[in-house]
C-alpha positions in Angstrom: 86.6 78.9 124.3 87.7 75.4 125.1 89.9 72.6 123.4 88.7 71.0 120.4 88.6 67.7 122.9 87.4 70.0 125.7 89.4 68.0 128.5 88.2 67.9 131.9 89.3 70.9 134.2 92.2 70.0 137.3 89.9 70.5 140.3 91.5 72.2 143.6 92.5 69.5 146.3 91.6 66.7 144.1 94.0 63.4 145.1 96.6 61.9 142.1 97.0 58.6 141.6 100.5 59.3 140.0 103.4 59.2 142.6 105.2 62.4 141.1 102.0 64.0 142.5 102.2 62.7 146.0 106.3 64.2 146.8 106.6 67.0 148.5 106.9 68.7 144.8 106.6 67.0 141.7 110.4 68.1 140.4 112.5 67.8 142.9 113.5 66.3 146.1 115.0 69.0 147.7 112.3 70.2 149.5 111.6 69.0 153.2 108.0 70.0 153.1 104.9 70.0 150.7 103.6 73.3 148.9 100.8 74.8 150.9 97.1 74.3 149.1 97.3 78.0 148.7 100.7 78.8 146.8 99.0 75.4 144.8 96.4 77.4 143.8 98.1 80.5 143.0 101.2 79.1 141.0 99.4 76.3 139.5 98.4 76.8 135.4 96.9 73.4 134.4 93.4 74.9 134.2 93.8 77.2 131.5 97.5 76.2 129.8 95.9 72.6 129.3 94.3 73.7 126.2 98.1 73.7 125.1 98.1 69.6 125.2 98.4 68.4 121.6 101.2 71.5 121.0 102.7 69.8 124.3 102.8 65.9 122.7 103.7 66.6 119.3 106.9 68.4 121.0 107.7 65.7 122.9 107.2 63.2 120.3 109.6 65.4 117.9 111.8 65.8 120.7 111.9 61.8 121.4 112.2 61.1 117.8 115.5 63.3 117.7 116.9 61.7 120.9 116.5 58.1 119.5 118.0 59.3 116.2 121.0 60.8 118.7 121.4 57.2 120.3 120.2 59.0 123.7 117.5 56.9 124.5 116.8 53.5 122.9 114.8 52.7 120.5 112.4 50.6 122.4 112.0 53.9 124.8 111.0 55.8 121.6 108.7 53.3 120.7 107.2 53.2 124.5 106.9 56.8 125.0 104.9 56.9 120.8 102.4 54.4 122.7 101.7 55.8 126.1 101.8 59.7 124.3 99.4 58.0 121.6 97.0 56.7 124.6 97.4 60.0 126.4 95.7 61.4 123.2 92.7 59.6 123.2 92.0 60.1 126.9 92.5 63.7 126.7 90.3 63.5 123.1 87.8 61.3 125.2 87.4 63.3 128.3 88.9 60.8 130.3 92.1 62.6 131.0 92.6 63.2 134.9 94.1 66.8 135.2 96.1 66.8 138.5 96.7 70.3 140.3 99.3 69.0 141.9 101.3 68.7 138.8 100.9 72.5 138.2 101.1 72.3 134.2 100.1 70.4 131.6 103.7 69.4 130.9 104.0 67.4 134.2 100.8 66.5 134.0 101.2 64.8 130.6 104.8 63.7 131.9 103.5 61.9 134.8 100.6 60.1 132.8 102.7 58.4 130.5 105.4 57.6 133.1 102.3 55.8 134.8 101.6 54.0 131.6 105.4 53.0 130.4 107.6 53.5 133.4 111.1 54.6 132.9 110.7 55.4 129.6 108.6 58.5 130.5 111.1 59.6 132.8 113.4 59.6 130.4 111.8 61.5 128.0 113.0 64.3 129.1 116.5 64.2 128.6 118.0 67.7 127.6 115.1 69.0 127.9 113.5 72.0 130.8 110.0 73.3 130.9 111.5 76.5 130.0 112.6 75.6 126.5 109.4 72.9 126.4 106.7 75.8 127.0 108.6 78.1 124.5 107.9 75.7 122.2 104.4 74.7 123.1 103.3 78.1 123.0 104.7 79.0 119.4 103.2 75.6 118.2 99.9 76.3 119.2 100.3 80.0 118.1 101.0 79.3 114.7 98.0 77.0 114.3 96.3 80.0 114.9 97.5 82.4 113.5 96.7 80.1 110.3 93.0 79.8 111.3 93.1 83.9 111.7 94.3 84.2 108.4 91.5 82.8 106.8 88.9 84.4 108.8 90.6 87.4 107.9 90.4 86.4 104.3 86.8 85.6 105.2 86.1 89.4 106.0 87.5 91.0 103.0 85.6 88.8 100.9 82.3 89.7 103.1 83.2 93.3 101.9 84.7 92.8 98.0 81.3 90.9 97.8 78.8 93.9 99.1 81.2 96.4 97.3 80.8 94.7 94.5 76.9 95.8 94.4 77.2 99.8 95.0 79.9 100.9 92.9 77.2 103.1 91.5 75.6 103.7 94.7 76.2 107.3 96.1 77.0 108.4 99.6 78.2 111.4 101.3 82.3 111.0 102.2 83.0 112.6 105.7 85.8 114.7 107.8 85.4 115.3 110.9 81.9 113.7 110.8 80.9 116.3 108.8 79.5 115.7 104.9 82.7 116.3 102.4 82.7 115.2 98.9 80.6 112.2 97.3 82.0 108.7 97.1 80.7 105.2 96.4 79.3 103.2 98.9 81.7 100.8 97.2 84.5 102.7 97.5 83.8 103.5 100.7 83.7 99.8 102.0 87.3 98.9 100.1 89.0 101.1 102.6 88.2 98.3 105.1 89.6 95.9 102.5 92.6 97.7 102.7 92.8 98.0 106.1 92.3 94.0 106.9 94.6 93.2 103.8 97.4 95.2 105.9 95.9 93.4 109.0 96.8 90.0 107.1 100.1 91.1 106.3 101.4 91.7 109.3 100.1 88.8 110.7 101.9 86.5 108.1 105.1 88.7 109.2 104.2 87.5 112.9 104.0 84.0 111.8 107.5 84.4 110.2 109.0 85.2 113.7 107.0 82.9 115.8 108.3 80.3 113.4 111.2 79.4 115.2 112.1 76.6 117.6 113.6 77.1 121.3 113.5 73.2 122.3 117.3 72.9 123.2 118.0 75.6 124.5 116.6 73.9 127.8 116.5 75.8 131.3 118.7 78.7 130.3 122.1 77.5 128.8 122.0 74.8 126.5 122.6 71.4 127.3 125.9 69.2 127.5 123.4 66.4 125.2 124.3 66.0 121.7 120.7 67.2 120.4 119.7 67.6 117.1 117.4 71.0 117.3 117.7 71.1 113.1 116.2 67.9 113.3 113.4 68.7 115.7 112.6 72.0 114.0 112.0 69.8 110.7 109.7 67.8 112.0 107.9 69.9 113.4 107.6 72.4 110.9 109.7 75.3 112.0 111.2 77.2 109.6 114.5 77.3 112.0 115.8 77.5 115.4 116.2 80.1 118.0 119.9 81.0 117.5 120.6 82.3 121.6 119.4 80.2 124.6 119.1 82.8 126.8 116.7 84.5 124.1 114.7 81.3 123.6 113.7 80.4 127.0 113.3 84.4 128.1 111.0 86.5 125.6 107.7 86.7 124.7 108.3 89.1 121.7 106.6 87.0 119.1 103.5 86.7 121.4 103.9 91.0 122.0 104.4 90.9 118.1 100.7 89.1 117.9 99.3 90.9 120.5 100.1 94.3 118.8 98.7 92.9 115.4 95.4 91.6 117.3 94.9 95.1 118.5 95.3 96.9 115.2 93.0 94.4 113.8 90.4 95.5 116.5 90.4 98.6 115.8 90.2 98.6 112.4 86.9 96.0 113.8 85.8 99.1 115.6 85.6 101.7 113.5 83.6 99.6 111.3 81.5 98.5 113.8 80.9 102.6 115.1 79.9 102.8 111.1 77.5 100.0 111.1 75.8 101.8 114.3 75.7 105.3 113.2 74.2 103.6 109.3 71.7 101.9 111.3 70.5 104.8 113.2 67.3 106.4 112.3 69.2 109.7 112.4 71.6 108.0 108.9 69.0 105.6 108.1 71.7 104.4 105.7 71.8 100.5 106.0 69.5 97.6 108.5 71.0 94.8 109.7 69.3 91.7 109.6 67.2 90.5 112.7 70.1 87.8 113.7 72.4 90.6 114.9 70.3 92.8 116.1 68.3 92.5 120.0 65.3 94.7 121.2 64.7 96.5 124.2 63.0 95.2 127.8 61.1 98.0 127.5 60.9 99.7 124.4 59.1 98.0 122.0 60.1 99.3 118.9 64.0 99.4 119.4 66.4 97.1 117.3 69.4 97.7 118.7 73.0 96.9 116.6 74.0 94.5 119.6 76.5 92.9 117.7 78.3 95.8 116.4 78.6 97.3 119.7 79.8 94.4 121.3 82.6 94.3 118.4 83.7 97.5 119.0 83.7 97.2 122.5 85.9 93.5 122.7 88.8 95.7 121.0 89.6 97.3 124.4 89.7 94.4 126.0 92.3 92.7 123.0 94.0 96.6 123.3 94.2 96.1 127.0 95.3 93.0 126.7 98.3 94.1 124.7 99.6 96.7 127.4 99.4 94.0 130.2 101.9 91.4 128.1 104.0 94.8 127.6 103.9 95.7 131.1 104.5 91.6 131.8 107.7 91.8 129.7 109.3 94.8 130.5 110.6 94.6 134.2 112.0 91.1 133.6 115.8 90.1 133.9 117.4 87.5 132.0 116.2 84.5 131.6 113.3 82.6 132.4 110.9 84.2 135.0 107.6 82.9 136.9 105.9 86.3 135.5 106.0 84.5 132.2 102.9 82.1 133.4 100.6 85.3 133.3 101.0 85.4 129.0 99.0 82.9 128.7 95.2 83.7 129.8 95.8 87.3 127.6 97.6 85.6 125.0 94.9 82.5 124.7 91.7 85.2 125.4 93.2 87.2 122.5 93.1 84.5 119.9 89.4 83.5 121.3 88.5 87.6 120.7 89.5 88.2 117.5 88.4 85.2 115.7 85.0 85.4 117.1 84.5 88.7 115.9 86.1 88.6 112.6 83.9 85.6 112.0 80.6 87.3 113.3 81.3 90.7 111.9 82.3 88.7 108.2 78.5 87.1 108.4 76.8 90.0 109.8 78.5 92.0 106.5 77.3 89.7 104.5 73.4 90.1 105.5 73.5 94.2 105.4 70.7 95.9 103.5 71.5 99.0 101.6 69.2 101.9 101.9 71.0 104.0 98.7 68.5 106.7 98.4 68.7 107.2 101.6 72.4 107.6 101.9 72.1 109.8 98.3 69.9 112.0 99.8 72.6 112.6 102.9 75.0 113.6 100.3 73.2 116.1 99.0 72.2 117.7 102.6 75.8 118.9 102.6 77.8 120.5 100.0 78.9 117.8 99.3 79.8 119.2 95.1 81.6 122.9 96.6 84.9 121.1 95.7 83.8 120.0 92.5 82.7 123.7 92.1 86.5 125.1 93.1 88.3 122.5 90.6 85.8 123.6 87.8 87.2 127.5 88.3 90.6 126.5 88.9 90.4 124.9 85.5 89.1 127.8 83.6 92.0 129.7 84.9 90.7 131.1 88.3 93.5 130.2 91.1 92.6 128.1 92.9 92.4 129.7 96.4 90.5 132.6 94.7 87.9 129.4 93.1 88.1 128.4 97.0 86.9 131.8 98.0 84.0 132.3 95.2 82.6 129.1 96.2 82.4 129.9 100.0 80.3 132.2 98.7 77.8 130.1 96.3 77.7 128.2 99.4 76.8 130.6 102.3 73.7 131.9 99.0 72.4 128.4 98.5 72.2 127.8 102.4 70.2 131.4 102.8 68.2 130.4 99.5 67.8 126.7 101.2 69.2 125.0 98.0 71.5 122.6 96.9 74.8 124.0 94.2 73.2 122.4 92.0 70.2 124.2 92.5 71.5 128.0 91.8 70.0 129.6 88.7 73.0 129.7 86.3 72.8 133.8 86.5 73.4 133.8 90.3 76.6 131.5 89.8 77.8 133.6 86.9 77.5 136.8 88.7 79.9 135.3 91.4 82.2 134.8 88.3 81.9 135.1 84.6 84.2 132.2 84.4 81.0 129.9 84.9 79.2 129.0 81.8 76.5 126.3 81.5 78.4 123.6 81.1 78.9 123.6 85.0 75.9 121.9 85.5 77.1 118.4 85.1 80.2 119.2 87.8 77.7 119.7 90.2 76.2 116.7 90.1 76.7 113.7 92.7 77.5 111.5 89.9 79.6 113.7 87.9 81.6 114.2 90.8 82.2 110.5 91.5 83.1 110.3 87.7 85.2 112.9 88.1 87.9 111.6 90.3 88.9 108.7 87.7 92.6 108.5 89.3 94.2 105.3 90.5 92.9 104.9 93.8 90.2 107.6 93.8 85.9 106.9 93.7 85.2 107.0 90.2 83.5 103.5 89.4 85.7 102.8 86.9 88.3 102.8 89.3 86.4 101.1 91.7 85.5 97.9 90.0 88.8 97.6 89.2 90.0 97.6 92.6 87.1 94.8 93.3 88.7 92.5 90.9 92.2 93.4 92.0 90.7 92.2 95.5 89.1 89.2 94.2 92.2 88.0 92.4 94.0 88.3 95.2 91.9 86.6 97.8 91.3 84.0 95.2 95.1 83.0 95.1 95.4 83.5 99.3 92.5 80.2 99.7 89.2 81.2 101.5 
């Protein structure tokens, strides 16, 4: 997925214009001879961290702001480096930005631009200052502003859900362990366990935001600096709730973006198993839902397919967003203090990640929203199974019966109505009764679907009294979150 301005790509070999592109490097003059075009190639970042440009400028400018405020540049160099960052904007908004491979990032790339444009003023924009501190920074900038978009498109997919839910609180469909008919429940019911599931998703990405919420710029390469910064002031401004409290810390870890990484890949999964539910509905052997046309594709050469495309696709993105969580571990976890090279490589994950997730939340939310419900189809599943034997047990247990001995009678109304080829339901009343006297007519509404669902009117359970009023526990609360 590209920038909102979607900049033009640094292209191998191609010449600068700048003069910090043309030393030997572009940060020091130490080195007697250039970097080959290879190790260029390989160390370089500015074709995918680029995307990180308007994070990048609206650090420097807080970052120029404070040193002005400090008296460690002068004003007119604040109001120079405000003018050339300002024009850098447009030509990267334009297209017209020149990304130089040379300059490796799209720090020194953005560096050396607006030293072009107002000379010394660029170069000392820098003061107290390292890229290690800077890309801290950059990164947990443009993190947040995600992780606010991902909020609500997770938002988004709950109320996809609450919405369909809301129409089947009455409809019936068999409840399953082990893939394997259990008890009835609501089709609503059954759908609010996603809610659930994303509305913990949604937590603990508002927890993530809370940690990636803090400033390193200051801490600069490692240790600090001997400048008399104000970080407070820089965190202000640009929104933080406070600043990293250890330099060594700020420069070094990656947690927050391990921390997102992990919440991305619980999120998946939870997009998984819905999506392995959306298959298995579809299929002629459940024949419980149809997705609209949109999501679905057909076959090269079988004419009559409609294949769940989108679903599968969803459910297979999450190992690549799970996968992508063990490599930024694995990144992490052999590094020394502080700042290390490896650190480059939590990027492409960390930015492919974000791309992932929203996508799918955003496609699976719409797809949700266009799902037929086939409920006589999905109540005659339930009643394939079973599906009342509980209901049966509870109903004995009640009348006095223990319950493992209820447990035991009903095993064996069961094993008659699957040689008789019957439902529960279905047993003559004298049958039942000679398996127990306890049984008396009044068993006949237990054994039905709906008297089942009625049955289990306890907070949290499928009765549809309970279940509407989880629906409008869910729409109150996704009404005061925003859409």
């Amino acid at each position: 997925m590209s920038t909102p301005s979607s900049p033009s790509k640094a292209q191998p070999g191609q010449p600068s214009d700048d003069p910090l592109a043309n030393k030997a490097q572009a940060w020091s003059a130490l080195f007697s001879e250039p970097m080959s075009e290879l190790v260029q190639r390989y160390t370089a970042s500015v074709s995918f961290d680029q995307r990180l440009w308007q994070a990048d400028i609206a650090g420097s400018l807080a970052h120029a702001d404070m040193l002005a405020a400090q008296g460690i540049i002068a004003a007119q160099d604040l109001a120079d480096i405000q003018r050339g960052l300002g024009q850098i904007r447009q030509e990267i908004e334009s297209g017209q930005f020149k990304w130089q491979l040379a300059l490796e990032d799209v720090h020194l790339n953005i560096e050396a631009r607006l030293t072009a444009l107002v000379g010394d003023a660029g170069k000392r924009l820098h003061t107290g200052r390292s890229r290690n501190d800077q890309v801290a920074t950059d990164v947990r900038l443009w993190l947040r502003g995600e992780i606010d978009k991902l909020s609500a498109l997770l938002a988004q997919m709950q109320a996809a859900l609450v919405r369909l839910a809301a129409d089947h609180t009455e409809t019936v469909m068999p409840g399953f362990t082990h893939l394997q008919v259990a008890q009835p429940v609501s089709f609503a019911h059954h759908l609010l366990a996603y809610v659930e599931m994303f509305a913990r998703d949604a937590e603990r990405l508002a927890d993530v935001r809370k940690r990636t919420n803090r400033l390193p710029l200051g801490a600069a390469a490692l240790a600090g600096t001997s400048y008399p910064l104000d970080r407070e002031r820089v965190a202000r401004t640009l929104g933080f709730d406070g600043v990293c409290q250890n330099s060594l810390d700020a420069v070094s870890d990656r947690d927050f973006a391990l921390e997102f990484s992990a919440f991305a890949a619980i999120t998946m999964v939870h997009v998984s198993r819905l999506a392995e539910e959306l298959v298995l509905w579809m299929s002629q052997n459940f024949g419980f839902i149809d997705l609209a046309d949109r999501y679905c594709t057909g076959s090269s050469i079988m004419p009559q397919k409609r294949n769940p495309d989108v679903a599968e696709l969803a459910r297979g993105k999450s190992g690549r967003v799970v996968g992508h969580l063990m490599g930024l571990l694995t990144l992490m976890k052999g590094q020394p203090m502080t700042y290390n090279k490896d650190n480059q490589e939590d990027k492409e994950p960390l930015f492919d990640t974000v791309d992932t997730v929203a996508d799918t939340l955003r496609i699976m939310a719409e797809m949700v929203g266009g799902i037929k419900v086939k409920a006589e189809a999905m109540e005659a599943a339930a009643l394939k199974g079973y599906a009342t034997a509980t209901d049966l047990a509870d109903y004995m247990t009640k009348k006095g019966l223990p319950f493992r001995d209820a447990h035991e009678t009903v095993a064996h109304a069961v094993k008659l109505a699957i040689g008789q080829g019957l439902d529960l339901s279905q047993l003559p009343l004298e049958t039942l009764q000679g398996l127990h006297p306890s049984i008396t007519a009044d068993v006949t509404q237990v054994l039905t679907l709906r008297g089942s669902l009625n049955a289990r009117n306890v907070l949290g359970g499928t009765a549809p009294e309970q279940v509407r009023a989880q629906i409008k526990r869910h729409q109150a609360r996704l009404a005061s979150t925003g859409p």
